[in-house]
C-alpha positions in Angstrom: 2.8 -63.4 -32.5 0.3 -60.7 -33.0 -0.5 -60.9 -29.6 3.5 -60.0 -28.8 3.3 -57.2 -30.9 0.0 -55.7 -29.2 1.4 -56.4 -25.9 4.5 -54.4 -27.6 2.9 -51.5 -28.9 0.7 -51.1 -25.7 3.8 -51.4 -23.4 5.8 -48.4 -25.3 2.2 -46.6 -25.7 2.2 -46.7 -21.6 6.4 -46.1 -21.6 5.8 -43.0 -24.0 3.0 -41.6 -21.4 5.4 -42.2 -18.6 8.3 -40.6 -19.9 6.1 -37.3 -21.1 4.0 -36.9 -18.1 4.8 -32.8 -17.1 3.7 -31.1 -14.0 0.5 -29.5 -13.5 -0.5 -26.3 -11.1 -3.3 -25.4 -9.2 -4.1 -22.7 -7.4 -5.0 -22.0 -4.0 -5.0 -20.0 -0.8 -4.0 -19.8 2.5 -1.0 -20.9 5.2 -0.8 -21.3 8.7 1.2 -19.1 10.9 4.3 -21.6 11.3 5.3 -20.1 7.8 6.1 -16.5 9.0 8.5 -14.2 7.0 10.5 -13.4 10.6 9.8 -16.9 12.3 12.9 -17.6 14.2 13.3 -20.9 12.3 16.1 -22.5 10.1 19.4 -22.2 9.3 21.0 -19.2 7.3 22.3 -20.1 3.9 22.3 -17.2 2.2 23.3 -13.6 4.0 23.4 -9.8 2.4 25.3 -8.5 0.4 25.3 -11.7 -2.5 24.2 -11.2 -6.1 24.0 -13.7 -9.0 25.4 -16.7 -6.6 24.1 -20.4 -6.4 24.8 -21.6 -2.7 26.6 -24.5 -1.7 24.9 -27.9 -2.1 22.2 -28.7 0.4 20.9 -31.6 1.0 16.6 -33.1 1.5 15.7 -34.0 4.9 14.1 -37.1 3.0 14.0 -39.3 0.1 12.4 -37.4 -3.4 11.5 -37.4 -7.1 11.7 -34.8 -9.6 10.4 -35.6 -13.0 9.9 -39.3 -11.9 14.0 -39.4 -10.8 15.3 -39.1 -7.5 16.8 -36.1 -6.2 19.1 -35.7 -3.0 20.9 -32.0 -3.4 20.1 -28.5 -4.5 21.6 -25.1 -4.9 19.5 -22.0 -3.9 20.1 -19.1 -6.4 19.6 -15.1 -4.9 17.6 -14.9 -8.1 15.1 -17.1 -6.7 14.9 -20.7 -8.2 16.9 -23.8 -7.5 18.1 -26.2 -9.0 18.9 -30.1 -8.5 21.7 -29.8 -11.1 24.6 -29.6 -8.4 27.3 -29.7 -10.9 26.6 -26.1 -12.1 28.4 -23.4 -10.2 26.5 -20.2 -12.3 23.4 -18.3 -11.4 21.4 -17.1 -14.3 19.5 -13.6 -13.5 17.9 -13.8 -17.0 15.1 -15.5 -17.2 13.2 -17.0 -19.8 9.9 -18.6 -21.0 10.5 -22.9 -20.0 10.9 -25.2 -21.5 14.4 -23.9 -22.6 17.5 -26.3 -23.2 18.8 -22.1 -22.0 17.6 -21.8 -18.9 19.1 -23.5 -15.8 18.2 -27.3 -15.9 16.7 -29.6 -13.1 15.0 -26.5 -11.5 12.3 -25.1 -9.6 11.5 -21.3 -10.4 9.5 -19.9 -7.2 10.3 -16.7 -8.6 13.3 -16.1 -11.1 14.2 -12.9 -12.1 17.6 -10.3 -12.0 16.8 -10.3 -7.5 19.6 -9.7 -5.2 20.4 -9.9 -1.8 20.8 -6.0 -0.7 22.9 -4.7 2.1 20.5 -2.0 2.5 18.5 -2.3 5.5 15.3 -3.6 5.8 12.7 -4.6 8.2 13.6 -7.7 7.8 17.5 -8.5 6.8 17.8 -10.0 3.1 18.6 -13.5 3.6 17.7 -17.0 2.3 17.0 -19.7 4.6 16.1 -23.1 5.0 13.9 -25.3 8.1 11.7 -28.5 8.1 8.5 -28.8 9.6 6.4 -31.9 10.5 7.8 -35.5 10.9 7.7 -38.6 8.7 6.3 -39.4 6.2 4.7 -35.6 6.0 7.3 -33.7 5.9 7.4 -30.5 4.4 10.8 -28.6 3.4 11.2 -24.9 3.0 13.4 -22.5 1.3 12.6 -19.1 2.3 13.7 -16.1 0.1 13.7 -12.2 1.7 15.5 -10.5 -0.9 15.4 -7.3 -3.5 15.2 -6.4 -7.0 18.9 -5.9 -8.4 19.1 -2.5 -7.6 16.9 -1.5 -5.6 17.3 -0.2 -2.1 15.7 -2.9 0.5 14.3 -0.6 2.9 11.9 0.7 0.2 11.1 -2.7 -2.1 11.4 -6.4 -0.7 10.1 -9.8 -1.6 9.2 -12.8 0.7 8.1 -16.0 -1.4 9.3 -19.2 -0.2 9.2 -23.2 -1.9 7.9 -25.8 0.1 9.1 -29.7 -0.4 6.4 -32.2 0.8 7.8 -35.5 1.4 4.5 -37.4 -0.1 6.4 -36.1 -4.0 5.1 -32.2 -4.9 5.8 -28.7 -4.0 3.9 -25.3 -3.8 5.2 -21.9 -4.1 4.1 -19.5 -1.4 4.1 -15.6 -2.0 3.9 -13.8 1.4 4.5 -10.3 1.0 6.1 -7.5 -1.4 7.2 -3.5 -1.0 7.9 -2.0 -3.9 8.1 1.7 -4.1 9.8 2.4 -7.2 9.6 -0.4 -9.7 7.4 -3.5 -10.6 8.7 -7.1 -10.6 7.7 -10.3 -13.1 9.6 -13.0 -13.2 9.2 -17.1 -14.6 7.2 -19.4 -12.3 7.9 -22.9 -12.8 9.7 -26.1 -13.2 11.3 -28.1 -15.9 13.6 -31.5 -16.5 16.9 -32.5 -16.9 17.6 -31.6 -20.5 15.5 -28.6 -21.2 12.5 -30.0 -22.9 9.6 -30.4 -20.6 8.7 -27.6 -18.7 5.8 -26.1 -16.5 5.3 -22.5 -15.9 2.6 -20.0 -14.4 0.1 -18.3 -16.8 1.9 -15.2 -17.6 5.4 -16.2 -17.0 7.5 -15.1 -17.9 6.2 -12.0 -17.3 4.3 -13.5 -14.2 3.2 -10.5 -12.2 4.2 -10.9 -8.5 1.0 -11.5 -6.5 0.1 -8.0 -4.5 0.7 -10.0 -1.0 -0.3 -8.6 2.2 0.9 -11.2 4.6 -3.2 -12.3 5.6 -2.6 -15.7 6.3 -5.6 -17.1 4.7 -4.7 -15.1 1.7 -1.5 -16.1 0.8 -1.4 -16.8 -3.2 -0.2 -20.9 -3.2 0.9 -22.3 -6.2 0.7 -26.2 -5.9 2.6 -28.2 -8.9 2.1 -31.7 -8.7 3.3 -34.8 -11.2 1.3 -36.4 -13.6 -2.1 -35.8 -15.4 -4.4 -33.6 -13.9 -8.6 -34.8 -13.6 -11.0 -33.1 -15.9 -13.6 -31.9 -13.3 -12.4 -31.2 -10.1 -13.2 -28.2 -7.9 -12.2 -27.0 -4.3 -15.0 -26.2 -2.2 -12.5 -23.2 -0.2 -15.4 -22.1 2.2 -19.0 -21.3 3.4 -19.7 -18.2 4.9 -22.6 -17.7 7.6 -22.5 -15.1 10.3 -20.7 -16.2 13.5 -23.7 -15.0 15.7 -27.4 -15.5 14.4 -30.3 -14.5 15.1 -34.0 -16.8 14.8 -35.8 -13.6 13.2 -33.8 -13.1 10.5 -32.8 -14.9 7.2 -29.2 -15.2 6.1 -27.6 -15.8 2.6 -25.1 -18.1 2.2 -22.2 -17.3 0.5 -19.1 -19.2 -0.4 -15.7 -19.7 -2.8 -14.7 -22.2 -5.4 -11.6 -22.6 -7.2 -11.9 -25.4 -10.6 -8.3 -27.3 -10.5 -9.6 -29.3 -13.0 -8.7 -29.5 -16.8 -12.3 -28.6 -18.0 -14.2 -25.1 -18.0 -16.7 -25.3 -15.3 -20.3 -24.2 -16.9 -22.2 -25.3 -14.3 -21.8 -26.5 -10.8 -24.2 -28.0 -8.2 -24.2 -27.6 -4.7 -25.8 -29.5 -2.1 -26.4 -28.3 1.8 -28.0 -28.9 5.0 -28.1 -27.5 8.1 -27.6 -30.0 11.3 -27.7 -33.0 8.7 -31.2 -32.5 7.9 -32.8 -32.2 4.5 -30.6 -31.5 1.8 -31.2 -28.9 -0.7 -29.0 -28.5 -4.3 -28.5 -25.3 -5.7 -27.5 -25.4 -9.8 -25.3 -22.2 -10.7 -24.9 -21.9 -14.2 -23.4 -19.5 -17.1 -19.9 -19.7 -14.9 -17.4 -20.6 -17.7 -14.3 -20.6 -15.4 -11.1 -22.1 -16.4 -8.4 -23.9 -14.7 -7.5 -22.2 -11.3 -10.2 -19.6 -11.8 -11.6 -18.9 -8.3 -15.1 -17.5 -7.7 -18.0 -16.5 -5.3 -21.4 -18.4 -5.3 -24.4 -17.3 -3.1 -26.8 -20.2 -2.2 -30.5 -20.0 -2.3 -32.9 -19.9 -0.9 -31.9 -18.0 2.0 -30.9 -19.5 5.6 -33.5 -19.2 8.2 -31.9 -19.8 11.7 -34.1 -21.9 14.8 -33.5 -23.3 18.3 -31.8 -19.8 19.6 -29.5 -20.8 22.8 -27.8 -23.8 20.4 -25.2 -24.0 17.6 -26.4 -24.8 14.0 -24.0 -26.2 12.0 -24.3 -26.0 7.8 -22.3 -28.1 5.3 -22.0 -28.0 1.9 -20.5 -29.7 -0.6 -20.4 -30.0 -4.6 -22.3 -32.2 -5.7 -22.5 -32.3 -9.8 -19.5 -30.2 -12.4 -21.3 -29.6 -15.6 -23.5 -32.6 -15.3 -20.4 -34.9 -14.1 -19.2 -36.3 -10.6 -16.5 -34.2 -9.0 -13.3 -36.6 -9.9 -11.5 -35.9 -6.7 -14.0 -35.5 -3.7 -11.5 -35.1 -0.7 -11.8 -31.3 -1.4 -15.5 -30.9 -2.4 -16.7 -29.8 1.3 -17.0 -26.8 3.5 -19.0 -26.0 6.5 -19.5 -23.4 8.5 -21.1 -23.0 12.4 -23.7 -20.1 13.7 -24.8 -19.4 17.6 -28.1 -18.5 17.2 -29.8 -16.3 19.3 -33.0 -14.4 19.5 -32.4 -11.1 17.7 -32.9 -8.9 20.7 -31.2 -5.8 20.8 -29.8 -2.9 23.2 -29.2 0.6 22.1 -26.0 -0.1 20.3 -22.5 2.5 20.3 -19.5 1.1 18.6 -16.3 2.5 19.8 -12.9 3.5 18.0 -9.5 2.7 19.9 -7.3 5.3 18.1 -3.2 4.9 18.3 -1.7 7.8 18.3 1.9 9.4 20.0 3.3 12.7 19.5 6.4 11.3 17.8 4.2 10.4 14.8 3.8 12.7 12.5 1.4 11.1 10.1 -1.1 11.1 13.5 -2.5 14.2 13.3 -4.3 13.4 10.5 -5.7 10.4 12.7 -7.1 13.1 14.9 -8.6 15.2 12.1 -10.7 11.8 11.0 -11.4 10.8 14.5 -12.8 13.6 15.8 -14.9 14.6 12.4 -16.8 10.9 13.0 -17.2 11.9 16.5 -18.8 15.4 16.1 -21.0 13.7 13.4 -22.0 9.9 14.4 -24.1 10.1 17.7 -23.8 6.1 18.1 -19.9 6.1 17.8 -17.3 6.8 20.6 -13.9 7.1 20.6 -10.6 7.5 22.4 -7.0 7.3 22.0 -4.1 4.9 23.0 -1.0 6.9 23.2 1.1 4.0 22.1 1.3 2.0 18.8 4.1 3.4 17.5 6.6 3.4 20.6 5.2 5.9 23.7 4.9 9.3 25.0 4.0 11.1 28.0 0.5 10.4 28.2 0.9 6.2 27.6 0.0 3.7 30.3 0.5 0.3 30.5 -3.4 -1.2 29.7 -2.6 1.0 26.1 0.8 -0.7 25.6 -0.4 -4.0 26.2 -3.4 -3.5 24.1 -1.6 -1.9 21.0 1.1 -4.5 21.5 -1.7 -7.3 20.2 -4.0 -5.4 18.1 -1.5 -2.9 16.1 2.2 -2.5 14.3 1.9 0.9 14.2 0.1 4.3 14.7 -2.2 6.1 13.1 -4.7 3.0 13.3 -7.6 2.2 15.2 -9.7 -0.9 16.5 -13.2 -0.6 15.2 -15.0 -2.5 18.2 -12.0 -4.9 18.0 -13.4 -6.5 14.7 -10.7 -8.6 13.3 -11.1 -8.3 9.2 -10.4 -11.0 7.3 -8.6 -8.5 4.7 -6.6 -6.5 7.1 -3.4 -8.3 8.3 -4.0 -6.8 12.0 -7.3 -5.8 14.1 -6.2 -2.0 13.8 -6.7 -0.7 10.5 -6.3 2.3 8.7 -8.1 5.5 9.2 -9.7 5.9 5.4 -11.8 2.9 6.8 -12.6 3.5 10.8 -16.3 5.6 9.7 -17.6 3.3 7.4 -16.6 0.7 9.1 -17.8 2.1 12.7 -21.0 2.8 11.7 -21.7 -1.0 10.0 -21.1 -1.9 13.5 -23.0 0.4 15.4 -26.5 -1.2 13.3 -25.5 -3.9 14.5 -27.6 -6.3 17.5 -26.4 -6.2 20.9 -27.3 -8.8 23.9 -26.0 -6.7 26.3 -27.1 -3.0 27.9 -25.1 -0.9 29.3 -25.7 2.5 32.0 -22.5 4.4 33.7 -23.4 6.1 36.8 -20.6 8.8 38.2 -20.5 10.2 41.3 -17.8 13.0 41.9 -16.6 14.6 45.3 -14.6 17.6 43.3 -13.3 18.9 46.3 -11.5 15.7 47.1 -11.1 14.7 43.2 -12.5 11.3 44.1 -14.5 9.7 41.2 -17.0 6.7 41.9 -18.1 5.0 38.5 -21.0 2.0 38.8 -21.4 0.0 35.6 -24.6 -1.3 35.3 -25.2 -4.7 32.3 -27.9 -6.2 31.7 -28.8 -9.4 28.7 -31.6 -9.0 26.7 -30.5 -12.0 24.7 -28.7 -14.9 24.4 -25.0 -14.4 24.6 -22.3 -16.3 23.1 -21.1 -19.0 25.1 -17.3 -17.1 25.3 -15.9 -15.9 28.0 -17.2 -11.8 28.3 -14.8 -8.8 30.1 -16.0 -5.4 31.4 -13.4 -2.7 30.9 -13.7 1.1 32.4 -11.6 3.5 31.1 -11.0 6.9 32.1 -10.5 9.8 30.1 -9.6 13.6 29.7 -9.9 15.6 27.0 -8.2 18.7 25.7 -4.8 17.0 27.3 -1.9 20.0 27.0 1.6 19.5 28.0 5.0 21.0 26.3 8.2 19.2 25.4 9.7 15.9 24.2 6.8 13.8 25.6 3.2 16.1 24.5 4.7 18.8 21.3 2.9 16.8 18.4 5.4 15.9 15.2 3.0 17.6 12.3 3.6 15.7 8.9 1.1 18.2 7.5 2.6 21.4 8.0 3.0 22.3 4.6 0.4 20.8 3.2 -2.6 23.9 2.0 -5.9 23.2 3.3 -5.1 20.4 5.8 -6.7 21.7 9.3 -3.0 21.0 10.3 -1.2 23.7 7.7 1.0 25.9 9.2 0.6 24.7 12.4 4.1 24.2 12.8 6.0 20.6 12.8 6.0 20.0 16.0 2.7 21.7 17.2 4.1 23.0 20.3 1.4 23.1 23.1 -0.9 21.0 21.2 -4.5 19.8 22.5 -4.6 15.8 22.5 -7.8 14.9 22.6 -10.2 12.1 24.7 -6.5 10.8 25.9 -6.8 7.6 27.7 -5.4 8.1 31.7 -6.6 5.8 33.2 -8.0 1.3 33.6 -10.3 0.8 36.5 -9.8 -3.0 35.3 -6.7 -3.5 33.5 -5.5 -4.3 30.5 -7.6 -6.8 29.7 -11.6 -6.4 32.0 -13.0 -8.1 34.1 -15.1 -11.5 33.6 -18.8 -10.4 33.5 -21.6 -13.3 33.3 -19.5 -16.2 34.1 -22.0 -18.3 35.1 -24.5 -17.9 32.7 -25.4 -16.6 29.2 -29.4 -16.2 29.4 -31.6 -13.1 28.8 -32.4 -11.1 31.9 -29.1 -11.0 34.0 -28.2 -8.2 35.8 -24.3 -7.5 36.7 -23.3 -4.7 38.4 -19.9 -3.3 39.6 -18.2 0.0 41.5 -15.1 1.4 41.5 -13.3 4.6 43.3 -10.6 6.7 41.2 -8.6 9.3 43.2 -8.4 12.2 39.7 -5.0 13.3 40.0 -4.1 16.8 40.4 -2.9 17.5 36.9 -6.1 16.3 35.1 -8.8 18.7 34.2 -12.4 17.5 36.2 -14.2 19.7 33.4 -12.5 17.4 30.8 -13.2 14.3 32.5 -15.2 11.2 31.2 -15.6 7.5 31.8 -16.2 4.9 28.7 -17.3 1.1 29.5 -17.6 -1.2 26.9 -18.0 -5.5 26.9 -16.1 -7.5 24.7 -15.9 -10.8 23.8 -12.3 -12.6 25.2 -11.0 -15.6 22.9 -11.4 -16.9 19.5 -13.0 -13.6 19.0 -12.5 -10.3 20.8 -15.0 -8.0 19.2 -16.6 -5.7 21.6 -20.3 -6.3 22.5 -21.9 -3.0 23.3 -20.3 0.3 24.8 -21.4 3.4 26.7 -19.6 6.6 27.7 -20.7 9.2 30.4 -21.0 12.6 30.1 -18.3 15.0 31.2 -18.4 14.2 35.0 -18.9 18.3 35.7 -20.7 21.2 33.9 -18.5 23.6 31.8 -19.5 26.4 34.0 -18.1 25.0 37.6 -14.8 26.1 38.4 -12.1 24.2 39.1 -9.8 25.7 41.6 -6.0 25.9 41.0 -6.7 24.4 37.2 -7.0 26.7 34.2 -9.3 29.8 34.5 -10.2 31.3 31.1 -12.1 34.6 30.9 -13.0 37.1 29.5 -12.4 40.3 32.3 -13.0 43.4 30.8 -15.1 44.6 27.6 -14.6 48.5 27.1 -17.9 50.4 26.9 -20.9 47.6 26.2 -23.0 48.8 24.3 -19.9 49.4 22.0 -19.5 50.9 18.3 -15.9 49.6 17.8 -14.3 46.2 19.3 -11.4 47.5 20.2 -10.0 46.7 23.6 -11.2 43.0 25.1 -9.0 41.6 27.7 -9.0 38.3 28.3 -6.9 36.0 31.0 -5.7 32.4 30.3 -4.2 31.4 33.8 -2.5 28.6 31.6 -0.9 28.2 28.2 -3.7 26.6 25.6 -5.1 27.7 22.1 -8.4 29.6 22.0 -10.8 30.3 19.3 -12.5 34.0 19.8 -15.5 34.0 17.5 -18.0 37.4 16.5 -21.5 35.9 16.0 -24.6 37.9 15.3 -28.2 37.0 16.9 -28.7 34.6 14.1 -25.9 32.5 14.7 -23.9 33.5 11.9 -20.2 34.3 12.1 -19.3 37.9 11.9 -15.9 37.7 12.1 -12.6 35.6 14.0 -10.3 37.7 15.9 -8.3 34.3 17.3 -8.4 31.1 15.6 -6.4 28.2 17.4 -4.4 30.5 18.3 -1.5 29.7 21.5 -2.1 32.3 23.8 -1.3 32.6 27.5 -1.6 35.1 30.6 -3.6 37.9 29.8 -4.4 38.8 26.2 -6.0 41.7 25.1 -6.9 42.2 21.2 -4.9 45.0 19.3 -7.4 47.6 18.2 -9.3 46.8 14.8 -12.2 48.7 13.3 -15.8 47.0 12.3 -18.4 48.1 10.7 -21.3 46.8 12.3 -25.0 47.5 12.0 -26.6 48.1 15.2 -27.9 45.3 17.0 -27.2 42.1 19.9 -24.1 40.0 19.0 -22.4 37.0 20.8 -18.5 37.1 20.9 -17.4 33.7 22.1 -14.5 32.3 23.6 -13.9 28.6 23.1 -10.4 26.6 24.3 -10.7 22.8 24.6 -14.3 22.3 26.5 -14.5 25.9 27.5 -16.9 27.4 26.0 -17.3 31.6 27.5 -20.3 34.0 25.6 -20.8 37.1 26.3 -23.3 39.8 24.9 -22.6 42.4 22.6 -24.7 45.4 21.9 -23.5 47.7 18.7 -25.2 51.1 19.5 -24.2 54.0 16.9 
């Protein structure tokens, strides 16, 4: 008999533990690209304009439990959450803390608060859908919100979360991106039963703070909730970092993330590692104290010293002790990461700057202003612009279409040597960034040497360019492209398709103030006008990847008539083509003429008459401009110092002559100089009195 009752009380002890297990979260990051917020997947349940509406029932691709009892149906709610209570017909914008018997019952919150789906327009229309990915028994099924706070326009604040289904019994709650201009959005993150009295929500909910999303994909906040009882120490190893290229005479540190998903505060943590499965090292980190779904940084020592250039090294690490204890759950404990390694040779090193930029955008003079203060200050960048980005303009060709149409969304960005961040959603990235990050790569190695040689018939406007490359090191077993771009400077050009929309117009002390919106006969500078390979370059090196090759290649350019030759330069650069496009090393050429050769038919600026030299009053300079442009004319004194500025970017055309003004100079040799795009005219001054 006492054994009956034992067997009893430990069969409603195990009963009791059954019926109160809850749902646990952990966090993580990171989705693949079939989870896009404008994928072209799923049906439509949902459509603009809906607010406070369940949908109709749907049903699960596949057999399920919630709260250990099977589910078939839901209704989505527009203020995101469903719920497997099909008989209720009411959405509830008011959310709550869970559990609550108040709160809508038998649900999954991916994000509930007062939302609605807003007729306004947006980039992408306010809709809820539904689509199922994968194929038994891993199937995964989605409900994708794209919605708007009540009240708020949807052009100017949006949301895109979405809640996945997995067929093997949990679900995660993906937050992809978020606008919002003019308010700030928490809402309750969660789940809870049937009758109100178990419950699960987010830390913070709910007041839980929607995640600042930028739609990275290895970024994306994921919020997994599974059933049951989580482990006491368990961590994720999420990744090792180790450069992608390395080089044998160097040392490296290694660097990596950790999220604890377990129950317990990790205090410590070791680490073990090796590199090509050889010795293994453990690293002990300790004075952590990181809770549940705290996620963290570690650097590894001692450092990584690279060997065997010409090979791949591959290093793996995984954790090895939590606060003295085995990791609980070890299918997540590893990482690893793989390096070329080459010798650590270098070429001189320039790192270039692909600006986007069309006259249409207003916000892109300002890209010009930034561009062309790194250029006049950074000897080892270069830089040129892609008139396209943001749609097109006179001055776009195809190879900057096709290249913006894979590296940008719009204009004013810029490709710093094609890098592709991890933090920045596309290769081009905003112009606050392009110096810093320009001259991190410049100081960087290159395998690769580059020399431009130009040879230029003027007369017949016929331009020869030979790229010479040579490898110094080891190169990256990738496939590598040449590209030769031509390019004027100082490109001028009125109406729809060259007058530059000025954002800045009013704005005191921008170099664009008062300049007028649009600019009209503006000077667009190092304009792209020309591919001598493409879109895309040539393959360079195919055969091998070894220091000591040689490649060379020639190509003929007719100049059309309209392009300046003073203004005209060539830029060559080698990039990588593939799982990486980063650019290798780049070069440009000097303009292909002096400033003091004339070109015939093309602009003429100078200065044609100076009344009485030596002078005592500046009064009557005469000055022809053959063509529309702005000029700068400039009073300097033997010293170099600026005496005074009788035109400053000013638009002036035919012949100009200044209106009288009156000086007071002390005697002595001045320079007054002329300056207009490249042009640069001096002429000496004598004040005699």
């Amino acid at each position: 008999m006492k054994k009956y009752y034992l067997f009893l009380l430990i069969t409603l002890f195990c009963n009791s533990q059954l019926f109160s297990q809850n749902y646990y979260y952990i966090f993580d990051m990171g989705i693949t690209d079939e989870y896009k917020i404008d994928a072209p997947l799923g049906s439509v349940i949902m459509n603009a304009p809906l607010n406070d509406v369940l949908s109709k029932p749907q049903m699960l691709p596949f057999a399920w439990t919630f709260y250990g009892s099977p589910v078939t149906h839901y209704r989505i709610s527009d203020n995101g959450y469903i719920t497997f209570d099909t008989a209720t017909t009411k959405s509830d914008p008011n959310n709550t803390a869970l559990p609550s018997p108040q709160a809508p019952l038998n649900s999954i919150f991916a994000f509930w608060d007062n939302l609605e789906l807003s007729n306004n327009p947006t980039f992408i229309r306010n809709t809820v859908k539904t689509y199922t990915l994968g194929s038994a028994p891993n199937r995964i099924h989605v409900i994708q919100w794209n919605l708007a706070p009540l009240g708020q326009q949807a052009n100017a604040n949006y949301l895109y979360f979405a809640l996945r289904i997995y067929e093997q019994g949990y679900f995660d709650i993906i937050y992809q991106r978020l606008y919002l201009s003019s308010c700030k959005v928490s809402g309750t993150v969660g789940c809870q039963n049937a009758d109100g009295s178990l419950g699960t929500m987010l830390s913070g909910s709910p007041n839980f703070v929607y995640p600042d999303a930028i739609l990275i994909y290895e970024n994306v906040n994921v919020y997994c909730f599974r059933y049951g009882i989580n482990k006491e120490y368990d961590a994720k190893m999420r990744n090792i970092e180790i450069p992608w290229i390395a080089h044998s005479n160097k040392s490296y540190n290694i660097s990596g993330c950790l999220t604890n998903i377990g129950t317990r505060t990790i205090d410590s943590i070791d680490i073990a590692y090796n590199v090509d499965g050889g010795n293994t090292r453990i690293c002990k980190i300790k004075n952590l104290k990181k809770k549940t779904n705290d996620t963290f940084n570690f650097t590894l020592n001692p450092p990584w010293t690279p060997s065997n250039p010409n090979h791949f090294q591959k290093l793996k690490a995984w954790i090895s002790k939590i606060n003295g204890n085995d990791d609980m759950n070890p299918i997540n404990d590893t990482a690893d990461a793989t390096s070329f390694v080459n010798i650590g040779n270098t070429a001189p090193k320039k790192a270039l700057i692909e600006e986007f930029s069309t006259n249409i955008c207003g916000w892109c003079v300002d890209g010009h202003v930034v561009l062309e203060n790194i250029l006049a200050t950074e000897p080892n960048i270069i830089g040129f612009t892609h008139h396209a980005g943001y749609r097109t303009d006179s001055m776009t060709i195809k190879a900057s279409e096709d290249i913006a149409g894979k590296y940008t969304y719009g204009a004013p960005y810029a490709c710093i040597n094609r890098i592709k961040y991890k933090t920045e959603i596309t290769t081009a990235v905003t112009r606050s960034t392009w110096k810093q990050r320009a001259k991190d790569a410049s100081i960087t190695n290159s395998p690769i040497g580059i020399e431009i040689l130009n040879n230029l018939d003027a007369k017949a406007r016929i331009l020869k360019v030979k790229v010479k490359l040579s490898t110094i090191d080891y190169l990256y077993p990738l496939e590598r492209r040449l590209n030769i771009f031509v390019i004027e400077d100082s490109v001028i050009g009125f109406g729809a398709g060259y007058d530059q929309s000025n954002f800045y117009n009013k704005t005191a002390g921008h170099p664009m103030y008062n300049r007028g919106d649009p600019i009209i006969g503006y000077v667009h500078r190092h304009v792209i006008r020309a591919s001598l390979t493409g879109s895309w370059g040539i393959p360079v090196f195919e055969e091998s990847g070894d220091p000591g090759l040689m490649f060379e290649r020639e190509y003929t350019y007719q100049i059309p008539d309209s392009f300046k030759l003073k203004d005209m330069q060539v830029i060559a650069f080698v990039a990588y083509t593939g799982e990486s496009d980063e650019i290798i090393n780049s070069e440009e050429s000097p303009n292909l003429i002096p400033l003091d050769i004339e070109e015939t038919g093309k602009n003429k600026i100078e200065i044609i008459e100076i009344i009485q030299n030596p002078v005592t009053d500046i009064s009557a300079i005469r000055i022809n401009f053959s063509q529309p442009c702005y000029a700068n004319l400039c009073l300097y004194d033997n010293m170099g110092n600026k005496i005074a500025a009788f035109l400053e970017n000013h638009f002036v055309a035919g012949t100009y002559q200044l209106p009288q003004s009156s000086i007071n100079l002390s005697n002595g040799l001045y320079i007054l100089r002329l300056i207009s795009g490249n042009t640069v005219i001096s002429k000496k001054l004598i004040i005699m009195k």
